[in-house]
N, C-alpha and C positions, 0 to 999 in steps of 0.2 A: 579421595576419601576411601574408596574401593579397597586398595591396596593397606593402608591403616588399618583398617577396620575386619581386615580378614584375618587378622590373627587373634581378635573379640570373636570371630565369628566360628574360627578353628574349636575355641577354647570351648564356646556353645554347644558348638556340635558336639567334643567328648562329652559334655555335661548331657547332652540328650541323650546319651546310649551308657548312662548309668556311671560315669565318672566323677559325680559328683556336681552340685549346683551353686552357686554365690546367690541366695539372696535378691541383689541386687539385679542378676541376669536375664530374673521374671519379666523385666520392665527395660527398656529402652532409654529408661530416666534413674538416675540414682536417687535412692532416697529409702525412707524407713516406710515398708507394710504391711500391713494386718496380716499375722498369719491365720488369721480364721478364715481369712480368703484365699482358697483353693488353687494354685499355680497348673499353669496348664503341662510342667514335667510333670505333678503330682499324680495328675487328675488321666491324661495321654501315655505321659513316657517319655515325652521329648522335650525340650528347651522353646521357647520362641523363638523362629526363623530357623530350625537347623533340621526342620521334617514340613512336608508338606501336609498339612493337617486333614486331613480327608472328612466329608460332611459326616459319618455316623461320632469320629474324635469330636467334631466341631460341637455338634449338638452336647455330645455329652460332657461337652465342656460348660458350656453355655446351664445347663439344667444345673452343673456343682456350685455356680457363681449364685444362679439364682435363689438356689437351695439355702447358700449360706449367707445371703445379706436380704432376707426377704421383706425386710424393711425399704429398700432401697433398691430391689432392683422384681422384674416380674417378666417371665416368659409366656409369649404369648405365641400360638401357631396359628399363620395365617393363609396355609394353602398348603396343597398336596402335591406335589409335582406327576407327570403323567407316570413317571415309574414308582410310584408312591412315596416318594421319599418328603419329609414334613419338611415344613420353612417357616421360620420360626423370626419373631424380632423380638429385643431384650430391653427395655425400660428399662431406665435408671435416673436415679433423682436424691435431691434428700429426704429421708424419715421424714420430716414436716410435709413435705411436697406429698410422697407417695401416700400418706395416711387421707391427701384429700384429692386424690388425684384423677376420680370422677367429677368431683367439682370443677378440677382446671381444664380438663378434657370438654365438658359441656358448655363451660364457658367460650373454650375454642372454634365449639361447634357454634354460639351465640356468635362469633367474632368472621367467622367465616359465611353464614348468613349474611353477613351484611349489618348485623345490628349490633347496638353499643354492648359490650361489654359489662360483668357486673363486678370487674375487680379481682375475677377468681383465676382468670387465665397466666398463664407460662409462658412464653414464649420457648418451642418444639423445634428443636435440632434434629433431620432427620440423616441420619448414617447410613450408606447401604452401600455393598461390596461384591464383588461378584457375578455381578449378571452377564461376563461372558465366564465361561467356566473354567477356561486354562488361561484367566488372569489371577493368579495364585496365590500374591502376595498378597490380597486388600484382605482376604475372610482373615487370614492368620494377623493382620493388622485392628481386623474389626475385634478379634478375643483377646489380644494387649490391649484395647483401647478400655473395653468394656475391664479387664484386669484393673488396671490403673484406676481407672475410675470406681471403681470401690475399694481398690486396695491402699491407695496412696495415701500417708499419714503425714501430715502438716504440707501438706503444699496446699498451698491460696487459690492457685490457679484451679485446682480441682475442685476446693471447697466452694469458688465462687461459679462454677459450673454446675455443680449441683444443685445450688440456693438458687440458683436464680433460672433456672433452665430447665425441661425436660427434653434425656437424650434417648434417642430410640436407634437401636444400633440394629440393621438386618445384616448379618453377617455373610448370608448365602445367599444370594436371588436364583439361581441355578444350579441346585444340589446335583439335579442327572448331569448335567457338564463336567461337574468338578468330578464327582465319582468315576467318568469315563479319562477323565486326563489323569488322575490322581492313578488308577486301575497302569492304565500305561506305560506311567512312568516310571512305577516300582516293577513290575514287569522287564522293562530297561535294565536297568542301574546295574551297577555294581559292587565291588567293598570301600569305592570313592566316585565320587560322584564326576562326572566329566564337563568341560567347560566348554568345549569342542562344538561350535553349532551344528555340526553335521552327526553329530553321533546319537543315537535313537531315543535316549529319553529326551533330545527336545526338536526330536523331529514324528509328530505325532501322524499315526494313520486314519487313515478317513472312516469315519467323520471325528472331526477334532474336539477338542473338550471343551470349542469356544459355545455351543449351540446348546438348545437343550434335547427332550428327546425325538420330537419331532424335525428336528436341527434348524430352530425358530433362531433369529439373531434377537432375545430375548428388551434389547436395548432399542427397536425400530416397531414395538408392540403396545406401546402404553396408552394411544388410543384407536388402536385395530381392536386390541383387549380379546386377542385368538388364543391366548396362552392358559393355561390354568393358573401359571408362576403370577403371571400381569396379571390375572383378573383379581387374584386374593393382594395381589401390595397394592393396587388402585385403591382396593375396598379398606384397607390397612391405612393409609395416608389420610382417605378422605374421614377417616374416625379422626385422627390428631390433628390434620390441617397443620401440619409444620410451616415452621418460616423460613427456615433454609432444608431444601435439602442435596446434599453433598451424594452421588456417584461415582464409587474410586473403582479406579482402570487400571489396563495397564497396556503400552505399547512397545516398539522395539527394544530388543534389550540394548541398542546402542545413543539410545536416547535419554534424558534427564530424568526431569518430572516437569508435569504441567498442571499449572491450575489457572483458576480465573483471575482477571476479565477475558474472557472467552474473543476468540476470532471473531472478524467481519465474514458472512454478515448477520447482523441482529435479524431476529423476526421484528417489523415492525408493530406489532402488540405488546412488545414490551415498553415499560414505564421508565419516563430519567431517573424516578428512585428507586426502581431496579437497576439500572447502572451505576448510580451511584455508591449501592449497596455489594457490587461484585468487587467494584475498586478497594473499598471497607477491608472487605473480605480477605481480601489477594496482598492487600496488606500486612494481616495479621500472616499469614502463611510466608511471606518472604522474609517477613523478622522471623521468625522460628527455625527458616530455611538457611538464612547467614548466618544465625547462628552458631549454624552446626556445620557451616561452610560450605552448605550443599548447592547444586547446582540446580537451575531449572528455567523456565520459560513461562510466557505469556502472551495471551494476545495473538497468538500463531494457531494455526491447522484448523484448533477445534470452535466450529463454530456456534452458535445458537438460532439457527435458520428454522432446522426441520421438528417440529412438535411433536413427531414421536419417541424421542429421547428421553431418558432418565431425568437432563438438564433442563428441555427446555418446556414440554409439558408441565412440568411441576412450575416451570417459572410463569405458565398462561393462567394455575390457580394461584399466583401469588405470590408465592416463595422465591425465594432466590435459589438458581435452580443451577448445580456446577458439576461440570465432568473435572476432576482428576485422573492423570495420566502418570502409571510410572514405567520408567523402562522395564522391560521383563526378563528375570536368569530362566524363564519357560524349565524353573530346575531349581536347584539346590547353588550351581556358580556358571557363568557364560562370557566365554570369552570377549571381549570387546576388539570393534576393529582398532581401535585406538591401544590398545595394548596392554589396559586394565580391565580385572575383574569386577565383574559384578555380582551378588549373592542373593540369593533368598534373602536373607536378613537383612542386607540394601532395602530389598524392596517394603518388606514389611516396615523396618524403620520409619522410613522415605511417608508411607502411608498414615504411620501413627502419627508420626508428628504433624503431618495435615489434618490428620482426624482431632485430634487435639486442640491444633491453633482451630482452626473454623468454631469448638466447640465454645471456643475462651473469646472466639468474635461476639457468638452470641450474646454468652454472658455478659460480657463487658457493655452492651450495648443492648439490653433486653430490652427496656423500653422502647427503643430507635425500630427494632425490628418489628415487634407486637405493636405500635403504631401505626410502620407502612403497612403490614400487611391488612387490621383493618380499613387503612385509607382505599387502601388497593379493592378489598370485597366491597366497603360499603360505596364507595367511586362509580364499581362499575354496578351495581343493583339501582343508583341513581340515575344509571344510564350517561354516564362517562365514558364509556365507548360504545354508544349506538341506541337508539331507541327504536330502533324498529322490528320486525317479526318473520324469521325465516319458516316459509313453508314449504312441507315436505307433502308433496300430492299422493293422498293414497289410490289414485287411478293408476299409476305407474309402477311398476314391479313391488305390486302391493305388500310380500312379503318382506322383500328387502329393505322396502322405503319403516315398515313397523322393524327389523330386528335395527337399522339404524337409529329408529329413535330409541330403543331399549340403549343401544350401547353409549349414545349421550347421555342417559340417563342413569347410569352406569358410573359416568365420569362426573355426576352433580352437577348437573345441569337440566334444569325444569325443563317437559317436553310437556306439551298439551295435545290430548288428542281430541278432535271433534268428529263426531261419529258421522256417518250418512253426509247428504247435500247440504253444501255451503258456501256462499259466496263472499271473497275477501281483496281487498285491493281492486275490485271489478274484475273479479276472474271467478270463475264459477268451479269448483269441487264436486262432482256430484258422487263421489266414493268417500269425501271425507276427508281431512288434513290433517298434519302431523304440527304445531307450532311451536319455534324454539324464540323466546324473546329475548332480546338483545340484551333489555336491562334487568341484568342479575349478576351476581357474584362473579360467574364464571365467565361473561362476557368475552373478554379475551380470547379463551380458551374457545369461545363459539366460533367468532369470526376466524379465528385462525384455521378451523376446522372446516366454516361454513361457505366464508365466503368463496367465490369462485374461483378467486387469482390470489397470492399473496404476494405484491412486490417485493423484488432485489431492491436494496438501496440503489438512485442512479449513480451515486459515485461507485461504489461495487463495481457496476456495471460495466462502467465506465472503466473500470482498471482492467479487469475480463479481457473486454475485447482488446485493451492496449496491449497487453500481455499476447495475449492472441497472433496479434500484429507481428509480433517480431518473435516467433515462434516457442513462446512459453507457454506452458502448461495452465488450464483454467485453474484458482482457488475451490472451487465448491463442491462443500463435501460430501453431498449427500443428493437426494431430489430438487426438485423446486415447486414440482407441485404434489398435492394430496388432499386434494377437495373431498370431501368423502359424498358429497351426493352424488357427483360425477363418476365416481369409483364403486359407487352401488348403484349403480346405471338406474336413479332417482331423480326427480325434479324436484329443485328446490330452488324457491321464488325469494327476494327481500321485499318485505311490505312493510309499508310506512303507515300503518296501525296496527293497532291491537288485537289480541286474535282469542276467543273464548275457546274453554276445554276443559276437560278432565284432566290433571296430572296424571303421569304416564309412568308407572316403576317397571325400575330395570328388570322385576323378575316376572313381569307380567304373560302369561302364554300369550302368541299371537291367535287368535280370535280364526275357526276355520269358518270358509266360505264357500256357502253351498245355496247351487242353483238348479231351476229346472224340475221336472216331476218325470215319473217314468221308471220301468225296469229293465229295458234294453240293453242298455250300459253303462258306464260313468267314465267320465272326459275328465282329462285332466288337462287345462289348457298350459301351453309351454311358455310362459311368461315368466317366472324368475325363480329364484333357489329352492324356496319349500316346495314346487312344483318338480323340481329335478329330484330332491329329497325324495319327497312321497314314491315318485313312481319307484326310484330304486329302491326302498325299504318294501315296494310291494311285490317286484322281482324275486328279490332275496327270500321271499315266503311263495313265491311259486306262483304268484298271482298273473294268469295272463293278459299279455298286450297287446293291441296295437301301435303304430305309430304313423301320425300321414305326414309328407312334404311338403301339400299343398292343404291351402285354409279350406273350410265351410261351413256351412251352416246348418243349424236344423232347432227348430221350435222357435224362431227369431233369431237364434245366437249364433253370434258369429267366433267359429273359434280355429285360432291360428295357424297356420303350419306348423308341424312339431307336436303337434297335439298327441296325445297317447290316449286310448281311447279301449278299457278294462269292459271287454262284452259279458253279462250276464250268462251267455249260454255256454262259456268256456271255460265258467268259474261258477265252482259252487258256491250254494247260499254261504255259506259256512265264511269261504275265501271275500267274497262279495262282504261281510258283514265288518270283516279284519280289514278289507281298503276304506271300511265309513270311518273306523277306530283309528286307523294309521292318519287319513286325512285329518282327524281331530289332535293327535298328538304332534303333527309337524304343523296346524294351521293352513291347512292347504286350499288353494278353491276346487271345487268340483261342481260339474254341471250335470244333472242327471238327464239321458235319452230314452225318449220314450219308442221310442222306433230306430231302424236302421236308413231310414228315409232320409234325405238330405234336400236341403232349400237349393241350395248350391255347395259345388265343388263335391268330390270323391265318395261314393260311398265305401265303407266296412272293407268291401268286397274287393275293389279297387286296387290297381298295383300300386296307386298311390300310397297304400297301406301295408305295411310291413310287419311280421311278426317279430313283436320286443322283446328279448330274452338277456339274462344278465349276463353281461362276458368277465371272465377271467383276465385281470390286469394282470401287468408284471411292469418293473420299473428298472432300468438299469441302474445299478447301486453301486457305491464308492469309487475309487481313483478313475478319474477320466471325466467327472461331471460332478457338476456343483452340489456342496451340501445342500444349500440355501434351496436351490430350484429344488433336489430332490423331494426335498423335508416339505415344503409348502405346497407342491403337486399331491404328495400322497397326503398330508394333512388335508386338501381340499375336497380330494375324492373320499377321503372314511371319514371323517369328522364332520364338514358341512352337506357331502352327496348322499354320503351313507355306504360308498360300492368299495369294497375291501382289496386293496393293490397288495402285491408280493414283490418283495424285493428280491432282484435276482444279481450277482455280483457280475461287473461289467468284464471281469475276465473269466467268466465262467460263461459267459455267455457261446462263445463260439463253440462249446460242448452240450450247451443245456439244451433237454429236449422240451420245446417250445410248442411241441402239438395238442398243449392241452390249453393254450393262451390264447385269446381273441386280438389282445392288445399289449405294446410293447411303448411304453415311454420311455424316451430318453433326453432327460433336465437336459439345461443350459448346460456348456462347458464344451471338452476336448476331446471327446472318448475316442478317435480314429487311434491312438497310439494304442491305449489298451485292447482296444479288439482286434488288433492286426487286420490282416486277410480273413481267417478264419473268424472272427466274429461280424466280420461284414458279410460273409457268404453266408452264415446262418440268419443272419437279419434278412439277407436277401430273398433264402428261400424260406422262411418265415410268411413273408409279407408275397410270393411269387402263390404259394399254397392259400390265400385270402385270409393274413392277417391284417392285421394296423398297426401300422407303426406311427407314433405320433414323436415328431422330434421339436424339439425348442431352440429358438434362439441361434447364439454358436454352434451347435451340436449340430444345426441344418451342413454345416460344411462336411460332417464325418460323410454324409450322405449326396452330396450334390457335385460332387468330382467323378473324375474319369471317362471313360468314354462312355460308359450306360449309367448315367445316374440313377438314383432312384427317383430325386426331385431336381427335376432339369431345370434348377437357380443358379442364377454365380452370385458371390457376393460383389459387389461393389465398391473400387475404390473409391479415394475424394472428389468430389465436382474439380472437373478440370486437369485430373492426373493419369498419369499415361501406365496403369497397372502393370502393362508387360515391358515398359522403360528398361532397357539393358544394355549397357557397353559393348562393342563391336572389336571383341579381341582379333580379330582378321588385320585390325591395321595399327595393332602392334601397341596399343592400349595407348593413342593418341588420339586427341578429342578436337571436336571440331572450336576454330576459334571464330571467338562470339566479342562482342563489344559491350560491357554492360555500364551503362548513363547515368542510372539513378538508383536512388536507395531503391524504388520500386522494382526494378528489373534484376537489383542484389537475391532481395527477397525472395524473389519467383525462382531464379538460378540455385539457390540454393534447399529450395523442397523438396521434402522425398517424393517424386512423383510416382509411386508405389503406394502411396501413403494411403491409410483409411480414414475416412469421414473424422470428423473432432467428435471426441468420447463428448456423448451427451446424457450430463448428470441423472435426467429424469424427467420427465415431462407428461401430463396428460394429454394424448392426443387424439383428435377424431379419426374413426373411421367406419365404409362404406360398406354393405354388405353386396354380394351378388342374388339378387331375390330368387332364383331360382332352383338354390342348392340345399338342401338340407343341413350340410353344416353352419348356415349362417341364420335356421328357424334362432326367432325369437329378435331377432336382429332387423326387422324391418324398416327401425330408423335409426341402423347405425349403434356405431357404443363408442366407447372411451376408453382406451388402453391408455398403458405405461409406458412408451420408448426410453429406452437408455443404451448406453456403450454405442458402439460405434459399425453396427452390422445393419447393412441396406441391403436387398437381395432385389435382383433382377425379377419382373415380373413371369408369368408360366405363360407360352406362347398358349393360342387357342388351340392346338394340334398335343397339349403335352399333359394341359390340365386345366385346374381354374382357381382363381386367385378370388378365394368365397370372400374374405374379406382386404381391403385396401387402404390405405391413409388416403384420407382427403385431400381435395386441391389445395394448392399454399396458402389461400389469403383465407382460407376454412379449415386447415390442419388445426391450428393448438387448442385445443378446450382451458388448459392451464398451464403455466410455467415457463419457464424460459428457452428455449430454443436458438440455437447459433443461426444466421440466417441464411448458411449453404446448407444445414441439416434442412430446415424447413423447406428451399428448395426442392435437394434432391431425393427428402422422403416420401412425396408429394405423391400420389400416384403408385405407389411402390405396396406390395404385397404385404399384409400382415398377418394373413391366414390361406394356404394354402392347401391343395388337397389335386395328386396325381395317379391314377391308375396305374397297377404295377401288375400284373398277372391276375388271381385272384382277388388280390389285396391292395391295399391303399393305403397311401403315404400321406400323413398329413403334418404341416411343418408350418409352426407359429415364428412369425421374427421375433418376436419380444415374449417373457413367459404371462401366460393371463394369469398366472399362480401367484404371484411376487409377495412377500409378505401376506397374505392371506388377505389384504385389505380391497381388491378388484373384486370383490361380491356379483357386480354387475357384471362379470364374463362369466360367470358359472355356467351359464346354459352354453356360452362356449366349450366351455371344457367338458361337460356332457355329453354334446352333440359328438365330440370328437372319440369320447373316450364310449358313455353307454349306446351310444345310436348308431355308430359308424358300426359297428361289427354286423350288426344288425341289416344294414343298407348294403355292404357288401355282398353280403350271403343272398 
């Protein structure tokens, strides 16, 4: 089709650069239309598919469509992006529809309730494109989509999508992504566009145009809801309550197109008539798809497991909830290894007509959809999947356990809060609980959130390890677990009754809490995020502190290790009166001392007590280390801590003069290549002069080689593999001879005995603290990380350092998810927070990042301790 079709696509292109247009070219469909509807050469400059349409084009494309059929179609902006850029989604319907289309919308709202209907509703096709940034074809498919659909004159198929439907098209979900690949690419080019995968506009520099500008992978956000982009299309969805909504992609450019029934494995909270309804679906798109002779797939890669997706989130409210996949020309054409081209205008085509068939699914079938989807709210509000009551203890990292119930509530779902002492299921609260009930609309979407484990199917499972067996690669694409109380280091219980409270909104401030009488000083005890918050907004205004390692007490109260502790006599009224204001604005607790006196453990005075001052971050930046870790490190520290990181470029590093830094992160990834010699000499006397270097993950290797490491770890090969395994050229590359019996002994003969641990998808895992150390305040019973990929690192002898935090023993490692059972093995034991004296300075080295998508809330005071406290304890 490629090669046909590039000479439609040639002829495009001169029409884009002012050659002249057919008509017909507007549209990817022949036919007669409206010219009072505005074509996007008229409106841009350039043809569909033969320019990459950049978001300020797109927009103003989008306002001329609106402007001229404003019977039928209505732009609405539903968020800001962090570099200001608007996002916008486009309504469209027929005249009759849009003149009553607060009626259908409230009706929707009646429908998604849970309650019957009064006849006014629509059944909402929701369209969204975009949300990695340098997938390029879907937006310029979403303004042919939106075209057509108010341009198109006499076709049925259109007419019967607007009578009977409403579509909402989000064209961008990641305006700063596209702008930054979009910026790039024309930067690149030339006077013709090149097919060459190696040639620079489609080999993008870091950070790439998939991210937004925090480099969030916008598609792994929908109920973390850290994003501004997510937080306004949540808010946007839950106004319409669609019944399907479609997420068009895009993948290798040497690949098809993919749409649903989605890969194994399903979540199981999904419903048989949400299976049923993907089949529907996947139907209507392969008739549209033969039609046009095109290629594509099913039922492969993409699964519907992890609920933070575009797909399968929207399918725990109800919807039928699908990723679309098209290959990508990352360009204007790209070569195939197969020996054909692919286009821009491939891809957008490819796009439209999925956008299209999905929309005519609906249609064809509005009743069937607006049906399930009531069956589906009103099922579960009758307690069709669960009637019981998850509680969220506000004794426990009180701030965290309140911003997670905002962010349920957030997603529509009732949270009940009940204030002060209360005893439920024979468990006593005496701070008060958080209650989410099972039986309501969104049910699904709870337990998939709530519950503590979400099983793999066992046949899944079952195939895994077969695969396994005979050295194939695991299927799963993404985590396996993401309990969210366990990841806001929160208890939450399931109770088999009913739980009274206040209804809880998402925009509610959290409530500060303040204890104690007294002017001596104010305590900030180190218990969870608004507590890390407050003190560093109190830093950054000059406010002084202390900090102790070891707990005490004084007036009764017992307060932790880690505690920071703002003396009156070192801060004036003035400053003193701004930490009561800041604790009110973050909801902090605070305990007022009346004296310097202590019940027990340290006073004031005490080397236990340290002077707290704010340090100077820096972060190593671009090639060498991961967007993803970058992006969500310094998103954790300015956004949730409040402490302002500087990005430093990771090959400038061996020059940059670093004496004005306390603190040096360097994300997950590879960086030894980029800093040669000389950027490791400068880390080294960096960190020799009493910096902190904190490294993540991979990145521990740039640092743990050679003959003076900095953190004396090896990584670890497989259980049972001989890491330094090597052939013995001395005798002449002749090997010893072996007798092998059975398939078993095949097997083992033919291992990489080199080989590292099997990549593990994701998993929530326990671990231990070392009570003694300060980087592990707050941690006195342990937390809950993420493992993933396949990095195990020897533990730090006691001569070299200390390993503050460690994974639990085996038959006590998994809090959640699946686990291969030689991971779980030989993770067992094994270091996941480290911390080793280098001169002045200290090295502190996480196996896994506590950053990951924003959504480990519960390690914040990990990543505190390492980043605002450690400079501090050095010194």
């Amino acid at each position: 089709m490629a090669k046909v079709f590039k000479g439609r696509w040639l002829a495009m292109l001169a029409a884009g650069i002012g050659l002249g247009q057919p008509a017909a070219a507007q549209s990817f469909i022949e036919g007669q239309f409206d010219p009072a509807i505005p074509t996007l050469t008229a409106t841009v400059g350039h043809a569909p598919g033969t320019r990459i349409t950049s978001p300020d084009q797109t927009y103003a494309y989008l306002k001329a469509l609106a402007e001229a059929a404003p019977d039928r179609a209505q732009l609405v902006q539903y968020a800001t992006s962090w570099e200001g850029r608007p996002l916008y989604y486009l309504v469209l319907s027929a005249p009759a529809n849009m003149a009553r289309i607060d009626a259908i919308k409230a009706d929707m709202a009646n429908i998604a309730a849970g309650r019957a209907g009064n006849g006014a509703a629509l059944p909402v096709t929701w369209l969204t494109y975009g949300v990695h940034g340098n997938e390029i074809s879907s937006t310029d498919a979403a303004l042919m989509t939106a075209y057509h659909l108010l341009a198109a004159e006499g076709d049925a198929r259109v007419a019967k999508i607007m009578a009977n439907t409403i579509v909402v098209i989000d064209p961008m979900q990641n305006p700063d992504g596209r702008a930054r690949f979009v910026n790039n690419f024309l930067a690149s080019t030339g006077i013709e566009p090149a097919g060459d995968r190696q040639a620079a506009e489609h080999d993008e520099p870091w950070p790439s145009g998939r991210v937004n500008h925090y480099m969030f992978d916008l598609n792994r956000d929908w109920f973390t809801l850290s994003q501004p982009e997510t937080r306004g299309k949540v808010a946007a969805i839950r106004q319409w309550n669609p019944v399907v909504v479609v997420d068009l992609h895009e993948m290798s450019g040497d690949e098809t197109y993919f749409f649903s029934p989605a890969a194994q494995p399903f979540n199981p909270n999904l419903t048989p008539a949400q299976v049923r309804a993907y089949e529907l679906i996947g139907r209507y798109n392969a008739a549209a798809f033969d039609a046009r002779g095109e290629p594509y797939f099913t039922r492969e890669v993409y699964d519907l497991f992890y609920p933070g997706y575009g797909d399968t989130w929207n399918a725990h409210q109800g919807a039928i909830g699908s990723t679309y996949e098209q290959g990508s020309a990352r360009g204007l054409v790209w070569e195939r290894r197969d020996g054909t081209e692919l286009t821009y205008a491939d891809g957008v085509e490819n796009h439209f007509t999925a956008s299209l068939a999905t929309a005519a699914a609906v249609a064809d079938n509005a009743q069937k959809f607006l049906s399930d989807f009531a069956a589906y709210r009103s099922g579960n509000a009758s307690g069709a999947a669960g009637r019981g009551t998850y509680v969220i203890d506000l004794a426990t990292r009180r701030w965290n356990a309140e911003r997670l119930g905002r962010r349920l509530a957030e997603q529509g779902i009732t949270v009940l809060r009940r204030e002060g002492s209360a005893s439920l299921c024979g468990r006593n609260y005496p701070a008060g609980y958080l209650a989410v009930p099972q039986a309501q609309p969104a049910a699904r979407l709870i337990r998939s959130l709530l519950d503590r484990d979400t099983p793999l199917p066992p046949d899944f499972l079952a195939e895994q390890e077969r695969r396994r067996s005979v050295d194939l690669p695991h299927e799963l694409y993404d985590v396996t677990a993401w309990s969210v109380g366990p990841m806001a280091g929160v208890d939450v219980q399931l109770c088999n009754a009913p739980a009274s409270g206040d209804p809880l909104s998402a925009a509610a401030p959290i409530t500060a809490k303040t204890e104690g009488s007294g002017s001596f000083a104010i305590a900030v005890p180190w218990t969870d995020s608004g507590q890390a918050r407050l003190v560093t907004l109190a830093l950054r205004e000059g406010i002084d502190a202390r900090v102790t390692d070891r707990a005490f007490s004084t007036g009764g109260r017992e307060l932790p290790r880690g505690t920071v502790v703002f003396p009156a006599g070192s801060n004036t009224p003035e400053k003193m009166a701004r930490l009561a204001e800041l604790a009110r604005e973050v909801g902090a607790h605070t305990v007022a001392m009346e004296s310097g006196w202590v019940d027990s453990g340290p006073n004031l005075g005490s080397e236990h007590f340290a002077r707290l001052t704010l340090p100077r971050v820096a972060v190593a930046w671009d090639d060498g280390v991961s967007q993803l870790s970058a992006g969500a490190l310094r998103y954790v520290l300015e956004q949730r801590i409040g402490l302002p990181v500087t990005p430093i470029r990771t090959s400038r590093l061996a020059r940059a003069d670093m004496s004005d830094y306390d603190v040096l992160l360097v994300p997950e990834g590879d960086p030894s290549g980029v800093l040669g010699e000389g950027g490791q000499r400068a880390i080294r006397s960096f960190v020799q002069r009493g910096g902190v270097l904190v490294a993540i993950g991979d990145s521990l290797e740039a640092f743990s080689g050679g003959d003076s490491p900095l953190l004396a770890v090896k990584r670890e090969a497989a259980l049972g593999r001989e890491p330094d395994a090597a052939g013995d050229d001395a005798k002449g590359g002749l090997a010893e001879a072996v007798a092998i019996t059975s398939d078993a002994e095949y097997r083992e003969a033919i291992k990489d005995q080199a080989a590292l641990p099997d990549t593990l998808p994701g998993a929530l895992l326990n671990v231990v603290g070392e009570p003694d150390h300060f980087l592990s305040a707050g941690y006195d019973k342990g937390a809950v990380v993420l493992a993933t990929g396949t990095q195990i690192f020897t533990p730090l002898g006691r001569d070299e350092g200390v390993n503050v935090m460690r994974f639990a023993a085996p038959g006590n490692l998994i809090a959640s998810g699946y686990v291969w059972d030689e991971n779980r093995k030989q993770l067992a034991y094994k270091p996941y927070l480290m911390a080793q004296r280098q001169g002045r300075g200290l090295v502190i080295g996480f196996a896994h990042d506590p950053s990951t998508r924003a959504y480990l809330e519960g390690l914040d005071l990990l990543i505190a301790n390492a980043v605002l406290v450690a400079p501090s304890r050095v010194r």
